[in-house]
C-alpha positions in Angstrom: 0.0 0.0 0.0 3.0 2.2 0.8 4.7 2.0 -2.8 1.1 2.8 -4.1 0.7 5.7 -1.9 4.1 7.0 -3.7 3.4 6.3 -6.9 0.4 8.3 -6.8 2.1 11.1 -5.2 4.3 11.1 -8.4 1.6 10.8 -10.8 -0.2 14.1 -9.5 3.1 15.6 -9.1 3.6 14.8 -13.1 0.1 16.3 -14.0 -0.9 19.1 -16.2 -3.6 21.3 -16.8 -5.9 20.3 -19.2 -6.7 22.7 -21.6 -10.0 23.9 -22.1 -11.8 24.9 -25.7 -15.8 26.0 -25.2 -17.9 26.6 -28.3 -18.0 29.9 -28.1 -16.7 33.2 -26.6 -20.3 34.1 -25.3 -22.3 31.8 -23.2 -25.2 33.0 -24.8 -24.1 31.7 -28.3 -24.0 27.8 -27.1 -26.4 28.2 -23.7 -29.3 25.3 -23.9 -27.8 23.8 -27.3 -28.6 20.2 -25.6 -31.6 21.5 -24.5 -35.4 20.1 -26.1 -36.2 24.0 -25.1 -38.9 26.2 -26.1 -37.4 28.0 -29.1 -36.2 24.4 -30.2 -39.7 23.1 -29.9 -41.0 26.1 -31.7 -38.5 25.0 -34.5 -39.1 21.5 -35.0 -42.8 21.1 -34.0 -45.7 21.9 -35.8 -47.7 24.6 -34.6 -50.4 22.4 -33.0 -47.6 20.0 -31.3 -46.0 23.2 -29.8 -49.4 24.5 -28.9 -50.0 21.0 -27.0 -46.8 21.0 -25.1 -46.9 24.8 -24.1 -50.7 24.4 -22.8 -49.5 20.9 -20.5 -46.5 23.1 -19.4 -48.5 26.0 -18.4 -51.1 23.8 -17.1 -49.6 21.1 -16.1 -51.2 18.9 -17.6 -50.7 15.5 -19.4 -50.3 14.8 -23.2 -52.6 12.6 -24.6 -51.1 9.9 -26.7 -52.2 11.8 -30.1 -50.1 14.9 -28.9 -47.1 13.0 -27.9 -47.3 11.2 -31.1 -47.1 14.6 -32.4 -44.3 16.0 -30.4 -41.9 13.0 -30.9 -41.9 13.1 -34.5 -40.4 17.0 -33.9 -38.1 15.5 -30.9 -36.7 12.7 -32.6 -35.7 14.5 -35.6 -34.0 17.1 -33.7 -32.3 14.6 -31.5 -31.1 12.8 -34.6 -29.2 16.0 -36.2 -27.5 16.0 -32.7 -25.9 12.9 -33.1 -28.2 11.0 -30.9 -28.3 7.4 -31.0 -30.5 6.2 -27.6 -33.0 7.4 -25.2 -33.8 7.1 -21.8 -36.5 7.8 -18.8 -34.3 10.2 -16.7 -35.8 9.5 -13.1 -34.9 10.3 -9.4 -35.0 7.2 -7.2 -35.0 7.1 -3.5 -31.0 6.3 -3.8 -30.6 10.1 -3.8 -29.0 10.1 -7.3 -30.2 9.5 -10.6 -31.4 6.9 -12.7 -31.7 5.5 -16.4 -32.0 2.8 -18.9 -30.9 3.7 -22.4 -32.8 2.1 -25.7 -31.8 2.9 -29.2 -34.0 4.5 -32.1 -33.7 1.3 -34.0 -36.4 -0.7 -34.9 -36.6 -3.6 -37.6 -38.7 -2.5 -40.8 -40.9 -4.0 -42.5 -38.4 -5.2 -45.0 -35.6 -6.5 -42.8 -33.6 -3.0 -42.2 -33.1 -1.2 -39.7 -35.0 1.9 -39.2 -34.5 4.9 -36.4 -38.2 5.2 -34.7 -39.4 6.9 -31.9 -43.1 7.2 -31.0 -45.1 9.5 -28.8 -45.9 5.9 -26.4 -42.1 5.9 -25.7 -41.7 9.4 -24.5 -44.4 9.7 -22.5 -44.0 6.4 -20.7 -41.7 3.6 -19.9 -42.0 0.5 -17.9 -38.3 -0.2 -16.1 -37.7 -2.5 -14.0 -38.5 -1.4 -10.4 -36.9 -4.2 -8.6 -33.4 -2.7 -7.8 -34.5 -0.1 -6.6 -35.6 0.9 -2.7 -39.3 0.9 -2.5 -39.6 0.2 1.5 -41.9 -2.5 1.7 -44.3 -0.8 -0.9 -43.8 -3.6 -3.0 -42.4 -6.9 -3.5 -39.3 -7.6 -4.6 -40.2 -10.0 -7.6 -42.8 -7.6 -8.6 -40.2 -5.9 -11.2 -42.8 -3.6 -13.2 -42.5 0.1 -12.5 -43.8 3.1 -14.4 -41.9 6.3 -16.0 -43.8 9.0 -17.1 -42.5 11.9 -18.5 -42.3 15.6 -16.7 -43.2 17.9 -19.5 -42.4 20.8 -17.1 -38.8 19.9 -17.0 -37.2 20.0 -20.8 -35.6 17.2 -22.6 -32.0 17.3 -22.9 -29.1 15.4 -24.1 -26.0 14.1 -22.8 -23.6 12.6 -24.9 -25.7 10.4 -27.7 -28.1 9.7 -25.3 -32.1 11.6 -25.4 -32.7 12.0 -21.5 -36.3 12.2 -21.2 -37.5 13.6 -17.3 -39.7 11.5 -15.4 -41.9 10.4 -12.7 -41.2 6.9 -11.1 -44.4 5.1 -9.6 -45.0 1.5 -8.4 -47.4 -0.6 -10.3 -50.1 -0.2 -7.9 -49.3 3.9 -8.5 -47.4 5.0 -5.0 -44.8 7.5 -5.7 -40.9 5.7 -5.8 -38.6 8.7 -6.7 -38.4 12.6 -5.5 -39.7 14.4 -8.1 -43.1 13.0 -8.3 -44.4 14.0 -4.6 -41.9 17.2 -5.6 -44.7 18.4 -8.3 -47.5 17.7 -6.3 -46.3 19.8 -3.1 -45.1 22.4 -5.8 -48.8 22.2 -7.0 -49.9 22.9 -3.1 -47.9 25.7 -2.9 -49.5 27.2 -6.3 -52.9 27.1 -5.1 -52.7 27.7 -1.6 -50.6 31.0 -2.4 -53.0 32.0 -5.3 -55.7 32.2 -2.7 -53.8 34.8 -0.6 -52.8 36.3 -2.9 -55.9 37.2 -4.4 -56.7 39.6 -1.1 -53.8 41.7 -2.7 -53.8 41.9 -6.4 -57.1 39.8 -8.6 -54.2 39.4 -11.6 -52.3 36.9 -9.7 -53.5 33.2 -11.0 -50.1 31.0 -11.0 -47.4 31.3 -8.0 -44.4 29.2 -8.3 -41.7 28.1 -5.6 -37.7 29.5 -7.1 -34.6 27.6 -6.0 -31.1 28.6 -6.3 -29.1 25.6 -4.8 -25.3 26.5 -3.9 -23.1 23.2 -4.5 -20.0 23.1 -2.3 -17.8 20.0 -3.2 -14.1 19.0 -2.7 -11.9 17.6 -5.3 -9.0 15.0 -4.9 -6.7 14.1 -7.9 -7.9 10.6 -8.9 -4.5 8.7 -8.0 -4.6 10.0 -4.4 -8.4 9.1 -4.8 -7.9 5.1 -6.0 -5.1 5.3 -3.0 -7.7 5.8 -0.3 -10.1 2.5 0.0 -12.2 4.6 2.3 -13.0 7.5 -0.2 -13.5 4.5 -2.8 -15.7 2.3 -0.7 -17.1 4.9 1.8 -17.1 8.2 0.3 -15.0 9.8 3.4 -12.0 9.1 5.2 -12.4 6.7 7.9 -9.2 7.9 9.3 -6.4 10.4 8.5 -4.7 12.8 11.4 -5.3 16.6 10.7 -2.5 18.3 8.4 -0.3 20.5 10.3 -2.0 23.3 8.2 -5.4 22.9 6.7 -7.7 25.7 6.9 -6.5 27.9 10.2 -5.2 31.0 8.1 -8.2 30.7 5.4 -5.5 32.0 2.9 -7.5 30.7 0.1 -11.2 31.6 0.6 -12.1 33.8 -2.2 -8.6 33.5 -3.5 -7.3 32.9 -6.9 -8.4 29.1 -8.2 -5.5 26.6 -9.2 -5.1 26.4 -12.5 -5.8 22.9 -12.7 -8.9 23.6 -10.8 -10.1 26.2 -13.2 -9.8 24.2 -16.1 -12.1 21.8 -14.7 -14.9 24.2 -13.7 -14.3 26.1 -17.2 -14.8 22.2 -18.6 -18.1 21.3 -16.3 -19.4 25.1 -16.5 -19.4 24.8 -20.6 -21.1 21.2 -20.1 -23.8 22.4 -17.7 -24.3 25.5 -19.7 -25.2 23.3 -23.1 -27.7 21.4 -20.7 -29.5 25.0 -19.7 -28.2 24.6 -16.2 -28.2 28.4 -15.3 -24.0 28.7 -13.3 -23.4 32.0 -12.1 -20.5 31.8 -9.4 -17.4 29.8 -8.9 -15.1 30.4 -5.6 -13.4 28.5 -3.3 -14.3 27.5 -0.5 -13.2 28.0 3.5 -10.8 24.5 4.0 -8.1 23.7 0.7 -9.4 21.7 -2.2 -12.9 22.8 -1.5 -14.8 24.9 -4.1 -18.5 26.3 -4.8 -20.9 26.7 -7.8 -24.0 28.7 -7.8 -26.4 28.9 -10.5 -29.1 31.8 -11.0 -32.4 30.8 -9.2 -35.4 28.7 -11.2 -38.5 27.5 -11.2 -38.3 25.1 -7.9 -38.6 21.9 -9.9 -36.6 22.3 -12.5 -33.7 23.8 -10.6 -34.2 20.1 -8.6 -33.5 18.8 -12.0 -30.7 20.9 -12.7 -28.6 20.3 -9.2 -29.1 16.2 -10.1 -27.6 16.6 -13.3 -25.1 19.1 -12.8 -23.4 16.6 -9.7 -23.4 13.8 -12.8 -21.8 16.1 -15.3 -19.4 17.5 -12.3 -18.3 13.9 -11.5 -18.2 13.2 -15.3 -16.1 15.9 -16.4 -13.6 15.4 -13.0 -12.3 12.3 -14.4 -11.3 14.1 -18.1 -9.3 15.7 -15.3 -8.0 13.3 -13.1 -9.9 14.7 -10.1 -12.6 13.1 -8.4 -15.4 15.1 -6.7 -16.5 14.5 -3.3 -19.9 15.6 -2.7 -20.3 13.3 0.7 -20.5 16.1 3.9 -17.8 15.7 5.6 -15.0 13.8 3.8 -12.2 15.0 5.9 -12.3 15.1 9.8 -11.7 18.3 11.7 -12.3 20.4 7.8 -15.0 22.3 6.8 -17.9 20.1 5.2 -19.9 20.9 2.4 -23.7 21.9 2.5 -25.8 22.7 -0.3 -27.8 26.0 0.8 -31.2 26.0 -0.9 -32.2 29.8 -1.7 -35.8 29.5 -1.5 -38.6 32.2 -2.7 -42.0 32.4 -4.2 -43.1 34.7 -7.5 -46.4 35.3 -8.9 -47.5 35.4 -12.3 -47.1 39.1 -12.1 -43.6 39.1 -11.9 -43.8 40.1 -8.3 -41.4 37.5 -5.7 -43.6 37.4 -2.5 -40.7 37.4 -0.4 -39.1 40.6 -1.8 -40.5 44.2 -0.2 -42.7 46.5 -2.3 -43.0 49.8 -3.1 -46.2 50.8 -1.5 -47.9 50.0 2.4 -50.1 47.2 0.0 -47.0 45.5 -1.4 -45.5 45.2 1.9 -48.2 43.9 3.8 -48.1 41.1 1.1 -44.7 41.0 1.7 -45.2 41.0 5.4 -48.4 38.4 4.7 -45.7 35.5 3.3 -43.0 36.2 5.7 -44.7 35.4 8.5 -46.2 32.6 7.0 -43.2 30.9 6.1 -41.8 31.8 9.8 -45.1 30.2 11.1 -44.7 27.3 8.9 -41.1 26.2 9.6 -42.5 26.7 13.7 -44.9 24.5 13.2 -43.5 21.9 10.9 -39.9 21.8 12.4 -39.5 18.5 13.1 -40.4 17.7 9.2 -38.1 20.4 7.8 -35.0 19.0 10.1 -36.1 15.1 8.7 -35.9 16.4 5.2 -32.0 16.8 5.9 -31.0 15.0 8.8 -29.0 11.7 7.2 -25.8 9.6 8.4 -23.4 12.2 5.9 -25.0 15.4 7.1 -25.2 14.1 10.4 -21.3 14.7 10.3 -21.9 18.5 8.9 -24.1 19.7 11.6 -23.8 21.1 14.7 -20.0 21.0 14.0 -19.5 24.7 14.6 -19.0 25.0 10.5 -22.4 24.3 9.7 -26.0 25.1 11.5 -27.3 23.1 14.6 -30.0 20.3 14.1 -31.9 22.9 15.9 -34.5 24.7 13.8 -34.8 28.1 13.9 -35.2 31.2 11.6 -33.2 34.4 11.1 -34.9 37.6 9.7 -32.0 40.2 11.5 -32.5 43.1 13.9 -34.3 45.3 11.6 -36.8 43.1 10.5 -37.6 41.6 13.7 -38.3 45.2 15.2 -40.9 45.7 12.6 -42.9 42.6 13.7 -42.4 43.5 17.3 -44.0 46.9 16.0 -47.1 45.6 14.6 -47.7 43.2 17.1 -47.6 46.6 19.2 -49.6 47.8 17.4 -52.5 45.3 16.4 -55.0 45.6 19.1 -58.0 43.0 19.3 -60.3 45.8 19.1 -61.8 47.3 15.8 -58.4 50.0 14.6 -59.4 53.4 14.1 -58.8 55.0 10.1 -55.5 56.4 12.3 -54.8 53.5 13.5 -54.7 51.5 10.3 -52.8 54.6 8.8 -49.6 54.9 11.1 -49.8 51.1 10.7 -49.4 51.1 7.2 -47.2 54.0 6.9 -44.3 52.1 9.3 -44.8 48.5 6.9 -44.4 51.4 4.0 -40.4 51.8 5.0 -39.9 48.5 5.1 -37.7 48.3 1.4 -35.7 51.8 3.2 -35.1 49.8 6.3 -33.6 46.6 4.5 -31.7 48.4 2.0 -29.0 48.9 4.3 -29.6 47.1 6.9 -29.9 43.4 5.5 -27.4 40.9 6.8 -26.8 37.3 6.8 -26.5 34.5 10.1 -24.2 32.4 8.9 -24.6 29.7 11.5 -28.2 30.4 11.1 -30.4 26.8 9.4 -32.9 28.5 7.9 -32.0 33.1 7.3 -33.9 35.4 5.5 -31.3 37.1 3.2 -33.2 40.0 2.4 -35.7 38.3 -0.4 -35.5 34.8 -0.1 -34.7 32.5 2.6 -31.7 30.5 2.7 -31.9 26.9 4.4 -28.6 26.5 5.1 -29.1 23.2 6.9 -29.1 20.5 3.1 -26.4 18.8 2.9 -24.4 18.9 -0.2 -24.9 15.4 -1.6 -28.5 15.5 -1.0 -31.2 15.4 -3.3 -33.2 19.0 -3.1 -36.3 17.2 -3.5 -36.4 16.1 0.1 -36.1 19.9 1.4 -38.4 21.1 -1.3 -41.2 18.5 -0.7 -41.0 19.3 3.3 -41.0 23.2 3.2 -43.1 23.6 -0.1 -45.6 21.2 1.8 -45.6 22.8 5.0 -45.9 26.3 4.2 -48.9 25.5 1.0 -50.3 23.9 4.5 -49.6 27.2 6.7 -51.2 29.8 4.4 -54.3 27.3 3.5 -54.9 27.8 7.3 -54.0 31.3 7.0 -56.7 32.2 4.8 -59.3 30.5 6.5 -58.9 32.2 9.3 -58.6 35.8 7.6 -61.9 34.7 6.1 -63.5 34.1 9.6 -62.8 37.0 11.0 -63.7 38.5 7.8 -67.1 37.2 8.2 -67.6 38.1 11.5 -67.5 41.9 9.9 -64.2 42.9 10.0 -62.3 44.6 6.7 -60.0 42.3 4.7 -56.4 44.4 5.9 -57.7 44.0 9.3 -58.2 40.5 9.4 -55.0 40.4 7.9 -53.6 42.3 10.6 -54.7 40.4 13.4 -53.6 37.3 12.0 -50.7 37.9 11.4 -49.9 39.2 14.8 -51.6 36.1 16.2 -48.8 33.9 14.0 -45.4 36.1 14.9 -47.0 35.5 18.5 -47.0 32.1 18.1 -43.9 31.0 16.6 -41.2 33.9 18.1 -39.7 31.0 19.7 -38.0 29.5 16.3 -36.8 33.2 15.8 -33.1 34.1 16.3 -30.5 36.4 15.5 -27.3 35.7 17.4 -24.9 32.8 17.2 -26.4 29.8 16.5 -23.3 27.4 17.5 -23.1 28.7 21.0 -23.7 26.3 23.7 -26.3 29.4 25.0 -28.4 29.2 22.3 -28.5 25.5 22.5 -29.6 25.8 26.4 -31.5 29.2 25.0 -33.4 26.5 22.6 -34.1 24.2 25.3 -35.9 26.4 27.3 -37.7 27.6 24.0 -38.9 24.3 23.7 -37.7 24.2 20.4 -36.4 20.6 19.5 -33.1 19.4 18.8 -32.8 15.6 18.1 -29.9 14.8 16.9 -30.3 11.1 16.1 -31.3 10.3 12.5 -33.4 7.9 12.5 -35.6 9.2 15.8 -35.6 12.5 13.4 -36.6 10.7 10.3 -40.0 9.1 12.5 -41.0 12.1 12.7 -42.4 11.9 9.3 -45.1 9.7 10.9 -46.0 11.9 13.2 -49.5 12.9 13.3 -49.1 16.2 13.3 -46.3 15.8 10.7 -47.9 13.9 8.4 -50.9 15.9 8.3 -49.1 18.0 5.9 -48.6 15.5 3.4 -51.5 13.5 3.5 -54.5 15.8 3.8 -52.7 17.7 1.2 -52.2 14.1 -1.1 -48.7 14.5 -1.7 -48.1 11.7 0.3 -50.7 9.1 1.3 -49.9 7.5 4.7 -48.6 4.2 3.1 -45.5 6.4 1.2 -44.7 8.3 3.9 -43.9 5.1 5.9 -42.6 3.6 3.0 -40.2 6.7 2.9 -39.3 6.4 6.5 -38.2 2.8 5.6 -36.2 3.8 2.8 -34.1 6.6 5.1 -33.6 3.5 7.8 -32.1 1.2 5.6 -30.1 3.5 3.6 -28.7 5.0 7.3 -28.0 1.5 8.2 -26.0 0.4 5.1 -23.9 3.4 5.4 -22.6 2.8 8.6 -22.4 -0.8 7.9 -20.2 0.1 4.8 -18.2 2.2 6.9 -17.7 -0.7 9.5 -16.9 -3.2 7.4 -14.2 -1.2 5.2 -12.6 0.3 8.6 -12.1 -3.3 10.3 -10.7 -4.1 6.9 -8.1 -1.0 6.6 -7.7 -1.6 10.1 -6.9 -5.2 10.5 -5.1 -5.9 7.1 -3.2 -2.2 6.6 -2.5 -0.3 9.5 -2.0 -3.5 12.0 0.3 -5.1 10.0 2.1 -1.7 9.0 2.3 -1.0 12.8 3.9 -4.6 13.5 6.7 -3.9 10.6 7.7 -0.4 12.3 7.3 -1.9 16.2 9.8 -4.9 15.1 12.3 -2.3 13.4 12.1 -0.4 16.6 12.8 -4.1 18.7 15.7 -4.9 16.1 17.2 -1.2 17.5 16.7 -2.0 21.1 18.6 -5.4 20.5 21.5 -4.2 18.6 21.7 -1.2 20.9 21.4 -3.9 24.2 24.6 -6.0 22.6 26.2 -3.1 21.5 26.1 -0.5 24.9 26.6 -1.4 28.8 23.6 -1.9 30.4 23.6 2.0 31.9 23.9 3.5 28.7 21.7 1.1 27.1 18.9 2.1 29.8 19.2 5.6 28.4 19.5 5.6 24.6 16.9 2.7 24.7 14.4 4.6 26.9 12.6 6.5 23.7 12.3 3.2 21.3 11.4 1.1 24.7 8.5 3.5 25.5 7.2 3.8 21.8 7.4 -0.2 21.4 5.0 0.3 24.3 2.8 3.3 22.9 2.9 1.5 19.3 1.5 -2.3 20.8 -0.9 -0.4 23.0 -2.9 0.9 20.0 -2.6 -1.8 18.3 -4.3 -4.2 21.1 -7.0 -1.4 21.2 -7.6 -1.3 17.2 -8.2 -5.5 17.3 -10.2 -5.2 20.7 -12.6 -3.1 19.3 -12.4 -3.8 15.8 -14.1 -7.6 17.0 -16.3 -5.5 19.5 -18.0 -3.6 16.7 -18.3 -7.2 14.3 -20.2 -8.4 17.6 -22.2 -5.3 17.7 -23.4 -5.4 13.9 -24.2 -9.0 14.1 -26.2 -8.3 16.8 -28.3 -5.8 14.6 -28.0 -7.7 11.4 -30.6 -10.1 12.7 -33.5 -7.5 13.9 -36.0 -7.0 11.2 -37.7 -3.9 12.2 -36.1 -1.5 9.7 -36.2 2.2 12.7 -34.8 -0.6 15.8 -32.1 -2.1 13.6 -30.8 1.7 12.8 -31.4 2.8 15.9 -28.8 0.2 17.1 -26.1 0.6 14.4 -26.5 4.5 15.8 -26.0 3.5 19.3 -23.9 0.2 19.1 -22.1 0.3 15.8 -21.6 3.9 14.9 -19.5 5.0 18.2 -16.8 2.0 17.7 -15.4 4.3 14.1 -14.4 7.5 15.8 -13.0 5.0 18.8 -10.8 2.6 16.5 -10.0 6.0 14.6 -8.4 7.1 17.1 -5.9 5.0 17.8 -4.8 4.7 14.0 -4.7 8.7 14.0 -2.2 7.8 17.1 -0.5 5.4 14.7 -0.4 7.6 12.0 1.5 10.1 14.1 4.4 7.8 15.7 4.7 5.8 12.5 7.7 5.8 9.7 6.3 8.1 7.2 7.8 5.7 4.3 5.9 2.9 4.9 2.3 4.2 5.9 -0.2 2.8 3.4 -2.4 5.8 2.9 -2.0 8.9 1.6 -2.4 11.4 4.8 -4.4 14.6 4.7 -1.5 16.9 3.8 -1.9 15.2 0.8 -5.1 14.9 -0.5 -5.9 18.4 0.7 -2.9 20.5 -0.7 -1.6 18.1 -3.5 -3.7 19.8 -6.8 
């Protein structure tokens, strides 16, 4: 393992830049090229097929076979001038990545040759085989059938010579078996729940739709160092590995100049995703070395969703043209900053107005104020939900580590904006409000754009921070799939402001004027959920104890967080809604158990492997060398001076045999421990004891090989060490 951890150090030593070549000088020339967009549909569809597809876009609504017949005649001619040979149902299973099964255009003909066909049936449906695939008891493992059916809201694209068509993924029996499926029907929630509240404000408001922007932080490792490290191969972090003596302590390199090797892989993966329509804006590095960020302009919630999957497979495709591989897993390196994937939420109207952005009049800005303290009410109420839509094993790692936020909750508007609620809450009296009263009111919300102007700021430790018109939920993790966040808080708050207008339209009825009940409401809301609101350092053990006393939860064990899905008051969000009937959500549940429990038993396995078979034996070599010493020094020196030059090698043999009694010990401790869980079927009690029993047993046999690693001949340790895989570019 030692010679291999060399000879990688000399291949990434020996490599150069790859140079880069994009289409164009302007982004705007090639932008969308492998897109199926709009103005390509305009192009190579007839007027009616366009017509159809622009109507179920706008709509959403379903093609019937006779459009899509229609469309792919259009598609499939377009795709073949591309160069494109197959297509495939692009889908989202509950694996967190992405999924697909490519066909060709071929077909026999009538005559015995081969003829490129593509039919309407094709791209609209598909029929893979669901058996690979985790479904959580929904259905049986020999019942292979599945469903695909295609997402006309999300465009066709094209990756290589392959047609990716986006798609649903149902069971046979119809439960939902991927992301984007209950994605689209909380999106539609949020739509008409919104539209209703909206309507108090401005009657020209008929379609509101949820905008993501979803910042990707990753870390890149040169491939040989990469195929060196069993653990990053196998486990997707390092399972050991003492902290460089320099890593991130000067944070010389945030916002600093980019390698050059670095930058021509993003130039490489920005051109890709910019052919794919995939919207990259920014490019920085990040706060520990070898860690980088990419942020695209914000989108239309479900496509951006889209976007994020497919720009992690072109990232991951395009590192290996390089000779990097990217690490998108939370926390690859102990003791360095992890990488999240802030989600930079909003709502906008058909109008062109975004609901969380401050108007220009008193009427736009008790809109304004309408949604925010909504959304404020909703994460209150649903916070166990929004902290299960990101608590899992990798981000588990991330937060709470004073780098990332807490698994606490809890919602940052800044000192400004906070005094204005305190205001009208002040202000609102249960009484009918005098034409003064309602004036003054008015006239104070009216300042609000003034006030934030220059007075915005951001909580960086904060989970979920307003950022002056969106909110940031800081709290994803950067390998996760958006679509678990976006289902939670697009669910919870098109729940929130359905209760919202029923009870303006109570009071309403009861003869009060519409800005009034309005009024009341909402200072009957920022009443009820100040608790989740925050504004100072959220890693401080005060604001944990602060919390406490609040009330506010803080579990921070992932599979107790991920039952609280089946809550009652949870799942009420889901399944009065329809986005998830009570069958899925338990299903779900399953899914997150078994998929926390394979992690860790991954992790287990590979670190009593490294363990046992590498670092052991490697410790034994160096501990005789030391013995051999002591000997040769014992016949060579009288016993007094022996006693003295011996004393160091003596003492180490001792340090050395010590760890390596404790590495076995507990290396066949945490076997017994997994076996133990291995046989218990109940999917939550058998994660619940890797958690407790399994789990603890890695950072304890780590640290006795980060001991190791210290004490230990530097020419014969079998991995390569942090100071290598973080500064080595």
């Amino acid at each position: 393992m030692a010679d291999l951890r060399f000879s990688a150090l000399k291949e990434v030593i020996r490599r150069e830049p790859v140079v880069v070549q994009t289409p164009a000088k302007d982004v705007s020339r090639y932008f969308g090229s492998n897109v199926f967009n709009m103005h390509q549909m305009e192009h190579y569809l007839s007027k009616e097929a366009f017509r159809f597809v622009k109507k179920a876009v706008t709509e959403g609504k379903s093609l019937t076979r006779q459009e899509a017949e229609q469309v792919a005649i259009g598609l499939k001619a377009w795709a073949l001038e591309k160069g494109v040979t197959h297509f495939t149902h692009w889908f989202h299973p509950l694996t967190g990545g992405t999924a697909e099964k490519h066909d060709g255009f071929i077909e026999m003909g009538d005559n015995g040759h081969m003829v490129e066909n593509f039919s309407g049936e094709v791209l609209v449906q598909s029929e893979p085989d669901a058996s690979n695939f985790p479904s959580g008891g929904i259905r049986n493992t020999f019942e292979a059938r599945g469903y695909t059916a295609w997402d006309v809201s999300s465009p066709v694209f094209i990756v290589g010579t392959t047609l990716c068509i986006p798609t649903i993924f149902v069971s046979y029996t119809g439960e939902a078996l991927d992301y984007k499926a209950p994605l689209l029907k909380a999106l539609t929630e949020l739509d008409r729940a919104a539209v209703e509240v909206c309507q108090y404000f401005d009657k020209d408001v008929n379609k509101v739709i949820a905008t993501l922007g979803s910042e990707q932080e990753y870390f890149l490792v040169d491939e040989a160092l990469y195929t060196a490290r069993p653990d990053l191969v196998l486990a997707d972090r390092t399972l050991m590995g003492h902290q460089s003596s320099k890593n991130q302590q000067l944070s010389d390199h945030y916002f600093g100049s980019i390698p050059e090797r670095v930058m021509c892989f993003i130039k490489d993966f920005e051109c890709e995703a910019h052919k794919l329509g995939i919207p990259i804006k920014t490019r920085h590095n990040e706060v520990a070395p070898n860690q980088f960020e990419c942020a695209p302009i914000y989108e239309e919630a479900n496509l951006a969703v889209d976007h994020n999957q497919l720009l992690m497979d072109v990232m991951r495709r395009i590192a290996r043209r390089h000779r990097f591989r990217v690490l998108f897993h939370e926390k690859p390196f102990a003791g360095i900053n992890g990488s999240g994937k802030h989600n930079n939420w909003s709502m906008a109207t058909n109008t062109g107005i975004n609901l969380l952005s401050p108007g220009k009049n008193p009427k736009s800005n008790l809109q304004f104020l309408t949604f925010l303290v909504n959304v404020i009410k909703a994460v209150h109420d649903s916070n166990d939900i929004l902290r299960a839509s990101v608590m899992n094993e990798s981000n588990s790692h991330r937060l709470g580590s004073n780098e990332a936020p807490p698994a606490i909750i809890s919602v940052f508007l800044g000192t400004y904006l906070t005094s204005i609620l305190d205001e009208l809450v002040s202000k609102v009296t249960d009484r009918k409000m005098t034409p003064e009263q309602k004036t003054e009111l008015k006239l104070g919300i009216g300042k609000i754009p003034e006030i934030l102007l220059d007075n915005t700021d951001r909580n960086r430790t904060s989970p979920f921070a307003f950022t002056g018109n969106r909110f940031e939920f800081r709290a994803v993790g950067s390998s996760a799939n958006c679509g678990a966040p976006m289902i939670a808080l697009n669910a919870a708050v098109a729940y929130q402001l359905r209760n919202f207008k029923k009870e303006v339209d109570h009071i309403i009825k009861q003869g009060r004027n519409k800005d009034e009940a309005i009024f009341q409401v909402i200072k009957k809301y920022i009443l009820a959920s100040r608790k989740v609101l925050f504004e100072g350092d959220n890693y401080s053990r005060e604001w944990h104890e602060e919390a406490e006393k609040r009330d506010l939860c803080n579990i921070k064990s992932i599979p107790a967080s991920i039952r609280c899905y089946m809550d009652p008051e949870g799942s009420r969000i889901f399944t009065e809604s329809g986005i998830f009937t009570g069958k899925e959500l338990e299903s779900r549940c399953e899914v997150e158990y078994e998929k926390f429990t394979k992690k860790i038993q991954i992790e287990a396995r590979v670190l009593g492997d490294l363990a046992i078979n590498h670092i052991v034996p490697t410790a034994i070599t160096y501990m005789n060398r030391l013995l051999d010493n002591v000997k040769g020094l014992k016949e060579v020196f009288g016993d007094g001076e022996y006693e003295r030059m011996a004393a160091a090698d003596r003492e180490m043999i001792i340090t050395i045999s010590g760890h390596i009694s404790e590495i076995r010990e507990k290396v066949l401790q945490m076997i017994e421990e997994r076996k133990k869980a291995n046989v218990v079927e109940d999917a939550y009690r058998k994660s619940l004891m890797y958690e407790e029993k399994v789990k603890p047993y890695l950072d304890e046999i780590r640290y006795h090989i980060d001991r190791l690693e210290l004490v230990i001949d530097d020419e014969i340790w079998p991995l390569p060490k942090y100071r290598e895989l973080l500064f080595t570019r």
